[in-house]
VEXKE-61122 format. One record per residue (C-alpha): y, x negated, z negated; residue in one letter. Coordinates in steps of 0.05 Angstrom, whole numbers, padded with zeros to 5 digits, always signed. Example, Ala and Ser with C-alpha at 12.3 -4.5 7.8 and 13.67 -1.06 7.14 Angstrom:
BEGIN
-00090-00246-00156A-00021-00273-00143S
END
This chain:
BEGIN
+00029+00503+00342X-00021+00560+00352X-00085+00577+00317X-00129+00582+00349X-00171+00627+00298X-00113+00669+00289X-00110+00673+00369X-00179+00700+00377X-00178+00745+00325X-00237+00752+00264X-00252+00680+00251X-00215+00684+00184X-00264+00739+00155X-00319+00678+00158X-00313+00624+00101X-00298+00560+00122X-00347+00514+00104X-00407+00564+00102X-00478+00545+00122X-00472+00579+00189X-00468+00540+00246X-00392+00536+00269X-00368+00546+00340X-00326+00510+00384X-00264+00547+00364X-00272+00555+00290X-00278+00487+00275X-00212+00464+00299X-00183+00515+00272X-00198+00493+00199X-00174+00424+00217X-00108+00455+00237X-00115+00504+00174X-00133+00444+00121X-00088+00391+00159X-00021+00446+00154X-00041+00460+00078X-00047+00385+00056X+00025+00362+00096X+00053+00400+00035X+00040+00345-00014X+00082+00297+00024X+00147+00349+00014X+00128+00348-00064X+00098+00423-00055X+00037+00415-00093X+00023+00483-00102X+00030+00509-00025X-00009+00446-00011X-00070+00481-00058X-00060+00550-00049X-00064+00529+00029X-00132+00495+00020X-00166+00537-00026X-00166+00585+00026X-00222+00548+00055X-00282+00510+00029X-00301+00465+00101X-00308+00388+00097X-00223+00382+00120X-00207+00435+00062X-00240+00397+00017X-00219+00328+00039X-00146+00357+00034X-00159+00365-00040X-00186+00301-00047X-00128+00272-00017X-00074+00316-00059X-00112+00293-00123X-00111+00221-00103X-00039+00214-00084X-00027+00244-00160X-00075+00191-00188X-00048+00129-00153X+00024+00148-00165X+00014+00157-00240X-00058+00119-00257X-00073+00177-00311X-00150+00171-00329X-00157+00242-00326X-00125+00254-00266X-00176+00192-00237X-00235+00229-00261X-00209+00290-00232X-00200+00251-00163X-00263+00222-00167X-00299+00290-00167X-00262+00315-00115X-00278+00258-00072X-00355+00261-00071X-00346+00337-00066X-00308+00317+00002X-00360+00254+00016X-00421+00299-00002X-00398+00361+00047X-00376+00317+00111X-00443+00283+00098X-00486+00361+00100X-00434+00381+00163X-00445+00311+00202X-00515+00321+00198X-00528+00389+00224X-00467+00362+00276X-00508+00349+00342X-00538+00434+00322X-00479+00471+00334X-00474+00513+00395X-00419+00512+00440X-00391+00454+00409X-00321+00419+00436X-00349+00354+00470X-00299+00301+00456X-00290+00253+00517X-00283+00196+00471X-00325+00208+00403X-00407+00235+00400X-00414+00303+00367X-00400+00298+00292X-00354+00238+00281X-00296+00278+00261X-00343+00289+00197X-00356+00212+00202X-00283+00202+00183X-00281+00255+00133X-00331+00213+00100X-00307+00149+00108X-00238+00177+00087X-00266+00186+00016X-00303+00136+00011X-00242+00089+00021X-00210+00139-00032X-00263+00138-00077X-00262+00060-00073X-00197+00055-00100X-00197+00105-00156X-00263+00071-00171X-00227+00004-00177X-00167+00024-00213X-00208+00059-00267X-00231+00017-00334X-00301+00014-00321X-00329-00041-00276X-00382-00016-00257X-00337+00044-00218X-00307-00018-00197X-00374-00053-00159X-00389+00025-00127X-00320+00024-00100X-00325-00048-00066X-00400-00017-00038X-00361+00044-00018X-00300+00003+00014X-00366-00034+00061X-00395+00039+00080X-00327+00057+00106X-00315-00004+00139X-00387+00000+00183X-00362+00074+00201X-00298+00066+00222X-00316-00004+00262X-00352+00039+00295X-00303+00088+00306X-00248+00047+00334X-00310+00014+00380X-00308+00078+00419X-00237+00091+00422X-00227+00024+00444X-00281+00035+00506X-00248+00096+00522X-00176+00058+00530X-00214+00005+00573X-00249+00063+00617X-00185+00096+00627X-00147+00029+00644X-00198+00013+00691X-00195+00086+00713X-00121+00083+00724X-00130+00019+00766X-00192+00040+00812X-00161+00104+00819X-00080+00076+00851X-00111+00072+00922X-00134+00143+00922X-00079+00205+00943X-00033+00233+00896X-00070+00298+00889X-00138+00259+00873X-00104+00222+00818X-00066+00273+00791X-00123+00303+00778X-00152+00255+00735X-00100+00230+00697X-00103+00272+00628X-00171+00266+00601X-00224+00324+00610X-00234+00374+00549X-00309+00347+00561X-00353+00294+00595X-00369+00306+00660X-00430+00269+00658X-00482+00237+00608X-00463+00169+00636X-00391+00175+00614X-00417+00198+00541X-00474+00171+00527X-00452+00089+00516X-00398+00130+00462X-00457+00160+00428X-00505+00108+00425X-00456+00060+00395X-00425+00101+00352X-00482+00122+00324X-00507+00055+00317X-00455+00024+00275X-00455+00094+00226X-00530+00089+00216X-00521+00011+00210X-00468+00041+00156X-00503+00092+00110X-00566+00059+00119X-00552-00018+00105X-00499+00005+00051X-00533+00054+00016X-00594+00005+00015X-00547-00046-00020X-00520+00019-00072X-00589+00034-00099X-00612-00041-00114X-00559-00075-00127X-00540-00057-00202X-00612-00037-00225X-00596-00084-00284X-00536-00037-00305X-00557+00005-00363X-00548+00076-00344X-00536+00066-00273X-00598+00082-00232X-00562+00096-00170X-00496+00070-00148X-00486+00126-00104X-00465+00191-00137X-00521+00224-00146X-00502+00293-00110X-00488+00254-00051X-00555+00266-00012X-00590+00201+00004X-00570+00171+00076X-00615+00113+00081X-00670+00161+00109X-00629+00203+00164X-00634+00185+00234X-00608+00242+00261X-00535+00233+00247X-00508+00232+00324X-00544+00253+00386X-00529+00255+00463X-00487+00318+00467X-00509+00377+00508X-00469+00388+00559X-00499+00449+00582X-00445+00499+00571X-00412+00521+00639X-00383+00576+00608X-00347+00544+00559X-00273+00530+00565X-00220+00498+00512X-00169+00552+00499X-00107+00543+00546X-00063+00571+00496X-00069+00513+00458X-00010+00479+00439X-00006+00401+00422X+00049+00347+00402X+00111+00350+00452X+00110+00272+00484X+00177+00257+00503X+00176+00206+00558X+00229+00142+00549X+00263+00100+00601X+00206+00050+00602X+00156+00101+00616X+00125+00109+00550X+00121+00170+00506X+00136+00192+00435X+00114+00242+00391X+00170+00284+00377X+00175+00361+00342X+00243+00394+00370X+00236+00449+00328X+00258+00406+00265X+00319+00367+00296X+00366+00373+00242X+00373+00368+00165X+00395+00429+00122X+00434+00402+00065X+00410+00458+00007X+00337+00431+00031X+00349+00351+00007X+00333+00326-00053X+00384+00278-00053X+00456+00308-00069X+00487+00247-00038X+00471+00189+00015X+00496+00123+00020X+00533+00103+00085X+00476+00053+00106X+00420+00097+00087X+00393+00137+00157X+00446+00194+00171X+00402+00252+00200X+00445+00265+00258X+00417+00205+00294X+00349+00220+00289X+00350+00271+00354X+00354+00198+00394X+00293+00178+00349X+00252+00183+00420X+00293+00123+00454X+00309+00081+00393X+00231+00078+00364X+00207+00067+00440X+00258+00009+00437X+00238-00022+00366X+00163-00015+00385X+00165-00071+00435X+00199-00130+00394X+00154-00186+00379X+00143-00172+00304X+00079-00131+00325X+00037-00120+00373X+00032-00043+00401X-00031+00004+00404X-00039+00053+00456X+00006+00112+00479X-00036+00170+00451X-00010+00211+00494X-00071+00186+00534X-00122+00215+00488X-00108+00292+00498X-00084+00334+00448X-00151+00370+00425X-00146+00374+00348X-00214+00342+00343X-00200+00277+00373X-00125+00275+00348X-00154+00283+00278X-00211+00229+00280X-00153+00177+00318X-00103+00188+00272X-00156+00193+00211X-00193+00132+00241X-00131+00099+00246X-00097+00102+00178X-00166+00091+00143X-00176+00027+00175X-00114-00001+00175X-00100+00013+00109X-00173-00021+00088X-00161-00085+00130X-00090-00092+00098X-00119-00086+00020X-00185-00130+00033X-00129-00183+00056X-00083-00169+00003X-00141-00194-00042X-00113-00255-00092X-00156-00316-00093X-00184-00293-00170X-00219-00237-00143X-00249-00273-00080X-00317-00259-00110X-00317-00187-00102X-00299-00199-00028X-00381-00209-00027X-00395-00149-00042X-00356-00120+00016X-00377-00168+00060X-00325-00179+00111X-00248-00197+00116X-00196-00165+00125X-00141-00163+00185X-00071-00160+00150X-00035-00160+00228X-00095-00111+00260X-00091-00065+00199X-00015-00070+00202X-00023-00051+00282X-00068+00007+00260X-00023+00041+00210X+00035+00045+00266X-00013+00066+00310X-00026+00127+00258X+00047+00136+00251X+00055+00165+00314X+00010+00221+00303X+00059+00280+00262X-00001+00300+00214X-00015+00283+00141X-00055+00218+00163X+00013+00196+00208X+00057+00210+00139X+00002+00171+00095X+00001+00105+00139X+00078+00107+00141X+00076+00115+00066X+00030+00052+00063X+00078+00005+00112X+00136+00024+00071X+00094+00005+00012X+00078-00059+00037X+00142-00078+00075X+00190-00054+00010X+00139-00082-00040X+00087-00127-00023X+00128-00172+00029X+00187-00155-00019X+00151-00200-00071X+00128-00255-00031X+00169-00317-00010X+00123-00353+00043X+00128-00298+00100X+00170-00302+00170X+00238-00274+00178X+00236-00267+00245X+00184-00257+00305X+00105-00236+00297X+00093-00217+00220X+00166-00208+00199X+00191-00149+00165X+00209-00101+00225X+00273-00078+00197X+00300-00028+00245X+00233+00002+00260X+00224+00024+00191X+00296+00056+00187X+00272+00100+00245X+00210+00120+00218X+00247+00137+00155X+00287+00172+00185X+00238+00209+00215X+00203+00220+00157X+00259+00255+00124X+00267+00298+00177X+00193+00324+00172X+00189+00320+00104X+00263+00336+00075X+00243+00355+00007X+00206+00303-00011X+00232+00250-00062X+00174+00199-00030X+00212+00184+00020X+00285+00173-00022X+00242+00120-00073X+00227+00081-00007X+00303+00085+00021X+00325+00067-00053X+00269+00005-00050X+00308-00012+00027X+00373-00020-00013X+00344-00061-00055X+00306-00105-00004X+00378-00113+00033X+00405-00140-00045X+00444-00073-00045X+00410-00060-00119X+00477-00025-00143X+00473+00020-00088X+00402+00040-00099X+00411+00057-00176X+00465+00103-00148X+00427+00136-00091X+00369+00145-00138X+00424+00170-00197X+00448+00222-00144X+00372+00251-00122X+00339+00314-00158X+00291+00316-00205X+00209+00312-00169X+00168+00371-00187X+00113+00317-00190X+00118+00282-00247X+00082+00220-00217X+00137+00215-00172X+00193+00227-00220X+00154+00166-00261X+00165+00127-00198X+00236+00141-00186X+00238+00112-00259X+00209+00059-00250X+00235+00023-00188X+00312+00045-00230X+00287+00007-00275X+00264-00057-00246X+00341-00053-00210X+00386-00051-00264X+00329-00110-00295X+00353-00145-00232X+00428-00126-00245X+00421-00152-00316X+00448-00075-00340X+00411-00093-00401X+00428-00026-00437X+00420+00013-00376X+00354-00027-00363X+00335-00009-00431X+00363+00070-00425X+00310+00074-00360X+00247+00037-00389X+00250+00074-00446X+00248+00142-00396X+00189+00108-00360X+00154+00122-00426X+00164+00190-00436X+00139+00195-00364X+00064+00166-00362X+00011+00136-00406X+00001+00075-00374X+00040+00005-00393X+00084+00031-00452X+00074-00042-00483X+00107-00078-00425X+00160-00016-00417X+00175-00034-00496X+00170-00115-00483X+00230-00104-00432X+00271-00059-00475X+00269-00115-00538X+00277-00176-00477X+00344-00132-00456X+00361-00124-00522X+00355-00191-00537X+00401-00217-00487X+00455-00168-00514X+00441-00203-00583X+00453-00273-00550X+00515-00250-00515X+00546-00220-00579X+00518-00268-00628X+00585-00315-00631X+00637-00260-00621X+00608-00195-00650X+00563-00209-00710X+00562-00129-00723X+00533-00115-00649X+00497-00180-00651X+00462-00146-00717X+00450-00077-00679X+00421-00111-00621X+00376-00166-00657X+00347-00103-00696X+00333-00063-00632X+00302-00114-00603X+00257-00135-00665X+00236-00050-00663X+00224-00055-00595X+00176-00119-00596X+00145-00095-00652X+00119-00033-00616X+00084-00076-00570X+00020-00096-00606X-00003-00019-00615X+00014+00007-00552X-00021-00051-00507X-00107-00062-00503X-00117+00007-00497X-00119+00004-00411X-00178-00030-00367X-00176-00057-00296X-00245-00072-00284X-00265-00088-00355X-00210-00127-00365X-00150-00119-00402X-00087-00113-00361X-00055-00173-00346X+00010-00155-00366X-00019-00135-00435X-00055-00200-00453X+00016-00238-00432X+00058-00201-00470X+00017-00201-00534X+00012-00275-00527X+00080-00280-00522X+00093-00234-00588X+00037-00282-00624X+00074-00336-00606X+00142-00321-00625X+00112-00297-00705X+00078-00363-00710X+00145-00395-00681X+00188-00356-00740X+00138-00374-00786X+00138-00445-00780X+00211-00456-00766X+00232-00406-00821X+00278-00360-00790X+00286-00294-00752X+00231-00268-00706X+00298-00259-00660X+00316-00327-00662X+00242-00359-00656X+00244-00324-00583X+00245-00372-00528X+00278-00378-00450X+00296-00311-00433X+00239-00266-00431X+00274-00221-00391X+00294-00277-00340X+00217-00289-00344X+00204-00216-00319X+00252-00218-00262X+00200-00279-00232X+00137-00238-00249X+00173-00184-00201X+00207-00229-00158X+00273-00204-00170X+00304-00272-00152X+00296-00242-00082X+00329-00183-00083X+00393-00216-00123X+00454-00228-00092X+00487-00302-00101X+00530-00269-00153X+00473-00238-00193X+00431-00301-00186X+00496-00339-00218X+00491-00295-00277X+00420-00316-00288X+00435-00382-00288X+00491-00369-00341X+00436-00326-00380X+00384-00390-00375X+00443-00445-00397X+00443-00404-00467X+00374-00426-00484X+00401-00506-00486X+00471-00486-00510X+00492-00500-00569X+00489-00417-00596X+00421-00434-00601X+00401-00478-00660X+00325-00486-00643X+00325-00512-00581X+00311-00581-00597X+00249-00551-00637X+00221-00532-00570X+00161-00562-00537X+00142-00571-00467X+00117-00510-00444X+00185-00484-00464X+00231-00526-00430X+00187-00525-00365X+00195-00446-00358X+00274-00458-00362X+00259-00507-00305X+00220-00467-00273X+00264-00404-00280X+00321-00446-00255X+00287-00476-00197X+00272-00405-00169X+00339-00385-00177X+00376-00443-00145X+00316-00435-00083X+00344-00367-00077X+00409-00393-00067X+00398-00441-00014X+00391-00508-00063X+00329-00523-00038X+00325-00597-00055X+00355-00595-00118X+00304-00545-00141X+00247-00589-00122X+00287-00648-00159X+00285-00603-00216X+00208-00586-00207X+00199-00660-00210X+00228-00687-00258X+00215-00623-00306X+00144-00599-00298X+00103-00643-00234X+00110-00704-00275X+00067-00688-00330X-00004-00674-00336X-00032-00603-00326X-00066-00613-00392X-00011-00620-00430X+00018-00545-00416X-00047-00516-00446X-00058-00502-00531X-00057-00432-00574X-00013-00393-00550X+00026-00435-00498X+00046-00421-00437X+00003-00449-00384X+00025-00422-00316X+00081-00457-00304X+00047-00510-00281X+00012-00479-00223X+00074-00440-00213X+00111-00506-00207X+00064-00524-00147X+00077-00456-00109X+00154-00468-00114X+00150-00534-00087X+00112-00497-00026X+00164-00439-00027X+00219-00492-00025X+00189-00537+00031X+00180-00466+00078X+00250-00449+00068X+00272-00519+00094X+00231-00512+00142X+00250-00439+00164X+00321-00455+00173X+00317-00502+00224X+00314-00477+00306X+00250-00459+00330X+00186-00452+00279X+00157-00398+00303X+00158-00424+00383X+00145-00490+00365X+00114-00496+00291X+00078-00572+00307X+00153-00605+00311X+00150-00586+00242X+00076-00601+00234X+00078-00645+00170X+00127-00601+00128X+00081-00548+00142X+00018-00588+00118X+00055-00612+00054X+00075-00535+00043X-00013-00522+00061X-00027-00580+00010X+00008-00541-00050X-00016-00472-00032X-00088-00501-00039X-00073-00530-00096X-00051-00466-00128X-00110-00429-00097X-00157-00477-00131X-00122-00473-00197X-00158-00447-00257X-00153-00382-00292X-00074-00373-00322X-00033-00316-00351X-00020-00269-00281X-00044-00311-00238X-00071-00244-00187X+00011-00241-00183X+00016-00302-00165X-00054-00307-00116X-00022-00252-00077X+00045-00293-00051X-00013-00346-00041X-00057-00304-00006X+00005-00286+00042X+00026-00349+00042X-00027-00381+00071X-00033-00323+00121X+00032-00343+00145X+00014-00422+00152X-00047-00398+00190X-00009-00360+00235X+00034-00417+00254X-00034-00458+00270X-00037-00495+00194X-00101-00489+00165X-00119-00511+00092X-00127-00573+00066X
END
């Protein structure tokens, strides 16, 4: 693609960014500049990626940065890397804020044929504000928290507003297209790729005057709420950072563009994405340039057989065109039909990504925190923002590699660790569509090991865990260590899964040397792993049943000291209270029952784990078998406590067993089991120092996960869900019941499968109870 700066000639002596006014040519220039420069985070070249963008200082070099220094501080949830991506992110929101304002000033300006003057700056802002939202609430303090839900509402108003006028442009050209079929070929050939400007106030002006509706209606109604809502926090005078200028008082964000300039031509030299037309007469973005893999270049020194082989992504054109019309989604617009001016290909693929990815997280949101979902003040869309991001996809720029980042995240992990979702049809898992755009993504981005962590999570999801230790074994190490934490991490959870209790233990213990953040529950694992090596050793290897007992003691006894230190909104990580609990509980239990803190420990803690991660679902039936074998020890006679055990005990071995035998298709005799173990007794008598409460409401969200699996397997749900009308409502009526439960020990985990849950049921016409 050509720059056009570099075309013309002198526009790189001028700072990007400066006070002066910026023509029609410089400006998308520095998009192409900044957007180029930032791509290089997604191949793990963090340094090209900044030497790229500090070339320039404009609001899209600076919103580059933002994004490098957020991608660093969600993959590794350092506090200093959060403050440092909090700074950069009002720097970003506080310059797209000075540049939209002077917008409708500039001479010469490109007039977009879809968006007013200025509302590529729009999305620069509403890009970090949706950034700055979730730094804000992933940091300790909650009142970073409350700004980021006020930020997450800003964004939302702008981009509504946004996707408002791209979605009258898409009806103007479809009604276009269809008044326009009786005229002659020549007339409608020569209207049928959209003008570089308006040809008329009436064809911009309805763009303009909603647009900049809904973005006033944005910064003035939200930063309204910012000031006066947390006058009663000490300290905090202003929720809005305070070198952010004040946009409750501007009017004069967007204006009817002058059109006046009959001089003024967009560059023919131009070049834009290549659109490859398919067999069904749609197109797909496609580079030909980059058509092949080099070897030297991947990360990965070997590939499994299943994973994507490279050589079949030159028919990537055909086979996506073919996966983006089954029935698990519904499509977006060829963007073909939008030009390829680097203006409006930034703010639709920016638009795009940013709201999809906010309507996905606001529906993500677990019934605990529906409170703060008042603060935003609207719902989210998980299907729409699901649409969005594969609308975003399609567009080869960083926002197109950030939305497929997000659908991998949320296919290979969120739906990954829910049970209540559809296999097949609208809202399943769109299996081969995501192979292609993996595939795809290698190719753009072959050195980056982003893109191997979500091929190793595919393995997983397709119970290949063996063969996703090995392909993650086999890849380099990251030059970002937030990725090589990652890599880690998802090793570890797999050989968890595989019960490779030393190798489990080997890999959480790396996970430590690689961040700051949960080295108690990294340490809890290691001494659960342990443990089970003691259990397995204790009756034929007292030596190694010695060595183990005393590595796991070690292990649990680092817990205390390494946990209470992280927030999540004021609040202690829930992971951290559990696990202390746990420790407390198992003292008192040695204590009392005068023996070793080894043998006061309970039902598997690692089986325990496994269920907090769902890793029941991503078992095999011979893995599941060995947990079952792993549970039996707790009532066998090796251990000599068991009888010592009260309820709460016993009903997490139910429990733990009931998932496991769901998982492998014994759907009624978990729910016997459920029954007879746990639903029989009263809630109250599950709750006492130090006991564990949340198997009770856990209990109720199995019985739902059983009855939807029943009900799955038989012909025709999704067609005809009210033949199977009262299953569904008993499967609604424990959902609700879960929903409505009080606070327990992870119970956000747990709200999320509900949350999704019920999404589903909804879907299918089944409302609550």
């Amino acid at each position: 693609m050509l720059r056009m700066g570099g075309w013309l000639g002198g526009s790189k002596h001028k700072p990007y960014g400066s006070a002066e006014s910026l023509n029609a040519l410089e400006e998308p220039s520095q998009i192409e500049d900044a957007m180029e420069a930032v791509s290089h985070i997604m191949n793990d070249d963090v340094d090209a990626a900044e030497a790229g963008l500090n070339k320039g200082s404009s609001s899209f070099h600076k919103l580059g940065k933002g994004v490098i220094v957020f991608m660093r501080a969600t993959l590794g949830f350092e506090p200093e890397v959060m403050r440092e991506a909090s700074e950069a992110l009002a720097d970003a929101e506080s310059t797209a804020y000075e540049h939209q304002r002077r917008a409708h000033r500039v001479p010469h300006a490109y007039h977009s044929p879809i968006f007013p003057p200025g509302t590529e700056f729009a999305v620069c802002q509403a890009e970090s504000q949706l950034m700055s939202a979730v730094v804000g609430v992933l940091t300790e303090s909650l009142t970073e928290s409350i700004k980021g839900f006020y930020k997450l509402r800003k964004a939302y108003l702008t981009l509504e507003g946004i996707m408002e006028a791209e979605k009258k442009y898409v009806h103007e050209r479809s009604n276009s297209s269809v008044n326009s079929s009786t005229e002659s070929p020549a007339d409608s050939g020569a209207s049928s790729m959209p003008p570089s400007r308006p040809s008329s106030k009436r064809s911009e002006k309805p763009h303009t005057e909603m647009l900049k509706s809904k973005v006033t209606q944005a910064q003035s109604t939200s930063a309204n709420a910012s000031t006066t809502s947390l006058k009663g926090v000490p300290g905090e005078e202003n929720i809005v950072n305070k070198e952010t200028p004040s946009a409750a008082n501007v009017n004069d964000e967007f204006f009817d563009a002058d059109e006046d300039h009959a001089n003024m031509q967009t560059p023919t030299e131009y070049i834009g994405h290549l659109g490859v037309e398919t067999e069904k007469g749609q197109t797909i973005e496609i580079d030909t340039s980059k058509q092949t893999l080099e070897a030297e270049s991947s990360p990965t020194t070997k590939v499994p057989p299943e994973a994507p082989s490279p050589n079949s992504v030159s028919d990537t054109a055909e086979e996506f065109n073919n996966l983006t019309i089954q029935n698990t989604l519904q499509e977006g617009p060829d963007v073909s039909i939008f030009g390829e001016h680097p203006l409006d290909t930034f703010i639709l693929s920016g638009s795009n990504f940013c709201f999809g990815i906010l309507l996905l997280m606001i529906s993500l949101v677990p019934p605990a925190f529906a409170t703060l979902l008042k603060i935003v003040g609207f719902k989210g869309d998980r299907e729409r923002g699901i649409q969005m991001l594969w609308q975003a996809t399609k567009f080869r720029d960083i926002h197109g590699a950030m939305a497929g980042l997000i659908l991998f995240i949320y296919y290979n992990g969120l739906t990954g660790f829910c049970d209540i979702i559809p296999q097949s049809g609208e809202g399943s898992y769109p299996k081969d569509r995501c192979r292609t755009l993996l595939a795809d993504m290698r190719l753009r981005y072959p050195k980056s090991h982003l893109w191997l962590i979500e091929e190793a999570r595919m393995l997983a999801s397709d119970k290949q865990l063996e063969k996703a230790v090995e392909f993650m074994a086999n890849c380099t190490e990251s030059p970002l260590k937030q990725l090589e934490a990652l890599q880690w991490f998802e090793r570890s959870l797999n050989t968890m899964y595989m019960h490779d209790y030393e190798a489990c233990s080997v890999a959480f213990q790396k996970c430590v040397t690689l961040n700051n953040w949960s080295h108690g529950l990294y340490y809890y694992i290691c001494g659960a792993a342990h443990t089970e090596l003691y259990r397995e050793n204790k009756t034929t290897d007292l030596e190694e049943a010695k060595r183990q007992a005393e590595k796991a003691t070690k292990f649990f006894k680092k817990v205390p000291e390494h946990t209470g230190r992280k927030r999540f909104m004021a609040r202690q990580l829930p992971f951290d209270v559990f696990i202390n609990r746990k420790i407390q509980k198992w003292e008192q239990r040695a204590n009392e029952w005068k023996c070793d803190f080894i043998d006061a420990i309970g039902v598997s803690p690692l089986e325990e784990m496994i269920y907090f991660w769902n890793g029941y679902k991503r078992m095999r039936p011979d893995h599941l078998e060995i947990t079952l074998e792993r549970l039996a020890w707790s009532e066998g006679n090796e251990n000599l406590y068991w009888e010592k055990e009260g309820l709460d005990e016993k009903a997490i071995l139910a429990l733990l067993r009931a998932a496991t035998l769901r998982n492998l298709g014994k759907m009624e005799e978990a729910k016997s089991m459920l029954q007879k173990e746990v639903l029989t007794h009263d809630k109250t008598s599950f709750k006492g120092h130090l006991r564990d409460s949340w198997t009770a409401p856990c209990a109720r969200y199995e019985m739902a996960a059983n009855i939807w699996r029943e009900v799955e397997q038989k012909d025709g749900l999704a067609e005809r869900p009210e033949e199977h009308a009262e299953e569904l409502k008993e499967c609604s009526k424990w959902l609700e019941e879960v929903a409505r439960w009080e606070s327990y020990d992870l119970d956000a985990r747990i709200g999320m499968k509900v949350t999704t849950a019920k999404d589903t049921l909804k879907r299918l016409g089944v409302g609550t109870v």
